[in-house]
C-alpha positions in Angstrom: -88.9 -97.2 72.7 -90.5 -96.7 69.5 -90.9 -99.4 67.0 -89.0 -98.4 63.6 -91.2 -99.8 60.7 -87.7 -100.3 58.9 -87.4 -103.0 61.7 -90.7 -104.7 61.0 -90.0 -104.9 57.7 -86.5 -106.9 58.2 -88.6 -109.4 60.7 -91.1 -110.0 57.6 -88.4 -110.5 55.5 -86.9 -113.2 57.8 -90.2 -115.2 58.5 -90.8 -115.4 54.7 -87.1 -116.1 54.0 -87.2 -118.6 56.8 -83.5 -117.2 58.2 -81.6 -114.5 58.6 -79.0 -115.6 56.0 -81.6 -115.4 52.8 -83.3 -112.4 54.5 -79.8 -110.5 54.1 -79.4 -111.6 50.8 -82.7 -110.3 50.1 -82.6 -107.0 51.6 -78.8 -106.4 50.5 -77.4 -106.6 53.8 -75.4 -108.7 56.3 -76.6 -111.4 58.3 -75.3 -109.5 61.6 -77.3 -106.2 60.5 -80.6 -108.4 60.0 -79.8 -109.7 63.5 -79.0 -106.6 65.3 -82.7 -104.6 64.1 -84.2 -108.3 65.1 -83.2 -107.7 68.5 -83.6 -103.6 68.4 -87.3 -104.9 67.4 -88.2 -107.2 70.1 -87.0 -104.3 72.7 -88.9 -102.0 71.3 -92.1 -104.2 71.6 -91.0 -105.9 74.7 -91.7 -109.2 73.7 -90.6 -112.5 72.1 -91.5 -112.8 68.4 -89.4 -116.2 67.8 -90.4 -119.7 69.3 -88.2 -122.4 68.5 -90.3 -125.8 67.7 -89.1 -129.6 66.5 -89.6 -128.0 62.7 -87.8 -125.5 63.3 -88.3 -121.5 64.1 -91.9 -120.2 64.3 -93.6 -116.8 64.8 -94.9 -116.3 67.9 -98.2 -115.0 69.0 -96.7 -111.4 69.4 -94.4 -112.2 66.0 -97.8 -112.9 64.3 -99.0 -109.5 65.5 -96.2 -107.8 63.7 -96.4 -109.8 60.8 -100.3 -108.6 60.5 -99.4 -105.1 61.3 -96.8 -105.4 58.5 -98.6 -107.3 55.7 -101.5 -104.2 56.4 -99.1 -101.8 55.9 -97.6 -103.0 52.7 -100.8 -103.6 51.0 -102.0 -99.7 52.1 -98.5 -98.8 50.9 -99.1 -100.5 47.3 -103.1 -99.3 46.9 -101.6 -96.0 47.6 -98.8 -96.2 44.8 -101.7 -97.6 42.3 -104.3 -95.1 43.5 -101.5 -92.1 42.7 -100.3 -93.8 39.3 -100.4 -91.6 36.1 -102.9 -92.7 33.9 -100.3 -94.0 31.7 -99.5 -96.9 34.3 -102.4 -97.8 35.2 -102.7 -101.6 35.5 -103.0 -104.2 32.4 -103.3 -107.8 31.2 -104.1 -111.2 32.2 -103.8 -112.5 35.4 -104.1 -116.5 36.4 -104.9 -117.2 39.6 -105.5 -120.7 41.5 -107.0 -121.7 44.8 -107.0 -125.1 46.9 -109.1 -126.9 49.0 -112.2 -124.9 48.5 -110.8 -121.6 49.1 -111.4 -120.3 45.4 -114.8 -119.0 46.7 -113.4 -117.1 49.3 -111.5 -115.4 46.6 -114.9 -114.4 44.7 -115.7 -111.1 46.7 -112.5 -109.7 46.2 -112.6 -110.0 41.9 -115.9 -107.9 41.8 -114.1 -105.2 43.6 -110.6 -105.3 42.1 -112.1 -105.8 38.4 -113.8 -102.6 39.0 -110.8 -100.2 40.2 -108.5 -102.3 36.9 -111.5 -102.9 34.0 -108.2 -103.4 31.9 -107.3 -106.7 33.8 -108.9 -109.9 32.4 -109.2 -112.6 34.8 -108.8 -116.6 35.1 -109.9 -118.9 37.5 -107.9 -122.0 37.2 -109.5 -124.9 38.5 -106.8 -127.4 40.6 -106.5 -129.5 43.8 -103.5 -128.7 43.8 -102.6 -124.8 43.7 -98.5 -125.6 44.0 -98.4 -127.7 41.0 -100.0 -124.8 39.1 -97.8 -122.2 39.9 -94.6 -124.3 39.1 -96.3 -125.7 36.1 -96.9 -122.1 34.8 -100.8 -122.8 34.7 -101.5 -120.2 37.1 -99.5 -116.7 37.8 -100.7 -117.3 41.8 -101.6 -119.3 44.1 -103.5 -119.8 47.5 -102.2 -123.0 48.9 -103.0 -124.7 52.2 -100.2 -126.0 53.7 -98.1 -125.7 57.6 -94.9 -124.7 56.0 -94.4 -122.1 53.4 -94.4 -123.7 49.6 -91.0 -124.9 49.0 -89.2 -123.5 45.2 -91.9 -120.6 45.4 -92.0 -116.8 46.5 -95.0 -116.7 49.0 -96.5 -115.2 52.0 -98.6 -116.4 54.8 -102.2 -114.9 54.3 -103.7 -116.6 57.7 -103.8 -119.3 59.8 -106.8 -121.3 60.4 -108.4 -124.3 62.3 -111.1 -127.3 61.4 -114.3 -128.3 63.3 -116.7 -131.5 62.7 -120.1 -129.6 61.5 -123.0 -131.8 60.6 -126.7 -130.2 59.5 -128.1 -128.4 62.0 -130.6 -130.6 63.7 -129.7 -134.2 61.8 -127.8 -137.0 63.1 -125.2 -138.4 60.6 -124.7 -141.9 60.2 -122.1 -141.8 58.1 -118.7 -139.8 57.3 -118.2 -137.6 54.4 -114.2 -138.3 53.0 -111.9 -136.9 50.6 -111.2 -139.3 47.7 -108.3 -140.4 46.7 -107.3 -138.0 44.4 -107.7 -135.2 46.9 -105.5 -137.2 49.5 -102.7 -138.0 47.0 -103.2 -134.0 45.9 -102.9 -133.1 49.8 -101.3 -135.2 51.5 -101.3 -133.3 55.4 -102.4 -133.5 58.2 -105.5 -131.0 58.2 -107.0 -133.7 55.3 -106.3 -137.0 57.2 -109.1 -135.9 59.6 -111.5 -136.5 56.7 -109.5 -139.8 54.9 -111.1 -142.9 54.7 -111.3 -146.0 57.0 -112.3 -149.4 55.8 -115.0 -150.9 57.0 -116.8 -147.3 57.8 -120.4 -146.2 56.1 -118.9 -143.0 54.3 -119.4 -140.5 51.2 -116.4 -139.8 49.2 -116.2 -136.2 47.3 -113.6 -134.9 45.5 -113.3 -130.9 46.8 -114.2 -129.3 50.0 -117.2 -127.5 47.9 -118.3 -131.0 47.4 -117.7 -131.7 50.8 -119.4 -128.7 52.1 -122.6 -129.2 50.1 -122.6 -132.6 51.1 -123.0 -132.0 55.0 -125.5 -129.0 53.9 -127.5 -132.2 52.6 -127.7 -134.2 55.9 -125.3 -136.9 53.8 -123.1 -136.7 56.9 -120.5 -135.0 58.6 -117.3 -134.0 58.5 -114.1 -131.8 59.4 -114.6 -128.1 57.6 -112.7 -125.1 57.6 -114.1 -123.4 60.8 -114.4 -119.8 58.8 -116.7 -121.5 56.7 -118.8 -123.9 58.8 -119.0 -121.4 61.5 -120.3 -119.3 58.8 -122.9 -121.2 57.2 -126.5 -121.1 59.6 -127.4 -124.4 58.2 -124.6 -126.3 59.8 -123.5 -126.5 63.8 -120.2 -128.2 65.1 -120.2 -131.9 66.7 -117.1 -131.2 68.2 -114.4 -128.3 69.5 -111.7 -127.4 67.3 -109.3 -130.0 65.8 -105.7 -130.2 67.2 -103.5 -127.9 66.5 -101.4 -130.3 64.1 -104.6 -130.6 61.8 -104.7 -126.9 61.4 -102.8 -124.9 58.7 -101.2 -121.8 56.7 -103.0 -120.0 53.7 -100.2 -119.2 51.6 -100.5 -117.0 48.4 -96.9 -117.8 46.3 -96.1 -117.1 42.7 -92.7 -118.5 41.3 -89.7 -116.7 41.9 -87.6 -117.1 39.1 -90.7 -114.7 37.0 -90.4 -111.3 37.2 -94.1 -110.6 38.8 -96.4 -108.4 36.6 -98.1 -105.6 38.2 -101.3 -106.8 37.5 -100.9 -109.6 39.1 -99.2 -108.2 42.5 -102.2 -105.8 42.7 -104.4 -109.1 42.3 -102.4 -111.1 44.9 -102.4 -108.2 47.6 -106.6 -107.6 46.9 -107.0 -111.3 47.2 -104.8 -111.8 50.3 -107.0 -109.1 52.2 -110.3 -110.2 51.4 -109.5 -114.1 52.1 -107.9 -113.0 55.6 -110.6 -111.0 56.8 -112.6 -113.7 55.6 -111.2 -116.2 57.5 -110.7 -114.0 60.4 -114.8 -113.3 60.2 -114.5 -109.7 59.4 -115.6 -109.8 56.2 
């Protein structure tokens, strides 16, 4: 049986509605049609794509899949509606964007390339620890936000899911731990950032941003928990330790507000950024 991309595109509506109910409302349908090309879905691909966990329902590893498949398709889909645009609607404007927990350099190599196909966007970095509280505070249009649940009160989409290692500098042995200050706990308040929080008593280094954090462990100040994309990444650092658990991992989320009509500027922004951060973190980059 042949999988209808009508049907994948219901199934990303659900995940990023988070039901069936808001999905229908979304796609102007009923909740028994949403369900019905669910199921017609999971025949055609012969596998689960729903696993029910204590928070609730949750992608599974074949549901991911789909999800990928899906996200690729709509970002080919919307480069191909730009790439065919008269001249007349080309893209314009300014566009804000905001990144958390040190993944506003991940972002850099997709500006270079998007600036280039739209020299008529002007762009804006806005510096924040917390990329939520920017979008709702309208200080940035988007947002990449680390979290294990999508955003709540924002439009968004799950750009990649990721994991943390302990990395030290390759060769050195740290005495003490490098930790997120208190401002960056109170800014992030998960459990992928309690793996680097503070203990009395303990030798540590206290930065305020993984950048901090990174270049601090770079210097032999010590060690601590990094994004595995980016310690595995850096030749100057090795792991002290496997993976974290899976609770201490996390979602990249990129969410705008949805009570804003979205500019196209900044959807074509959103969609360049969300590629180049997932292959990224994915190592293809």
């Amino acid at each position: 049986m042949a999988i209808e991309w009508d049907d994948v595109r219901v199934f990303q509506s659900a995940v990023r509605a988070g039901d069936y109910s808001t999905a229908a409302r979304k796609l102007d349908m009923d909740r028994t049609t949403v369900g019905r090309r669910f199921a017609r879905l999971e025949r055609a691909t012969g596998r689960s794509l729903w696993e029910q966990t204590t928070t609730g329902y949750r992608p599974t590893e074949a549901g991911r899949a789909v999800l990928r498949a899906a996200a690729a398709m709509e970002r080919a889909m919307a480069r191909l509606d730009r790439d065919l645009a008269p001249e007349g609607d080309r893209i314009t404007g300014p566009v804000r964007i905001a990144g958390t927990a040190g993944i506003a350099g991940l972002l850099l190599p997709a500006m270079g390339a998007f600036l280039g196909r739209h020299p008529a966007v002007s762009l804006e970095l806005v510096g924040a620890r917390d990329a939520i509280a920017a979008v709702n505070q309208r200080l940035a249009d988007i947002g990449f936000a680390v979290s294990r649940a999508k955003p709540g009160g924002l439009e968004g989409a799950k750009v990649v899911g990721f994991a943390q290692a302990r990395y030290r500098r390759r060769g050195s042995d740290p005495q003490r731990a490098i930790v997120w200050g208190h401002a960056m706990m109170l800014a992030n308040p998960q459990p992928w950032a309690r793996l680097n929080q503070a203990v009395e008593g303990r030798a540590e280094v206290e930065v305020d941003g993984l950048r901090a954090m990174h270049e601090a462990v770079r210097a032999g100040l010590g060690s601590a928990w990094l994004w595995s994309a980016i310690g595995d990444r850096d030749p100057a650092l090795e792991r002290m330790a496997d993976a974290a658990p899976g609770a201490a991992g996390a979602d990249l989320w990129v969410v705008h507000r949805s009570d804003l009509a979205i500019e196209p500027a900044v959807a074509a922004l959103r969609d360049a950024a969300a590629e180049i951060v997932a292959r990224a973190m994915e190592g293809e980059a």
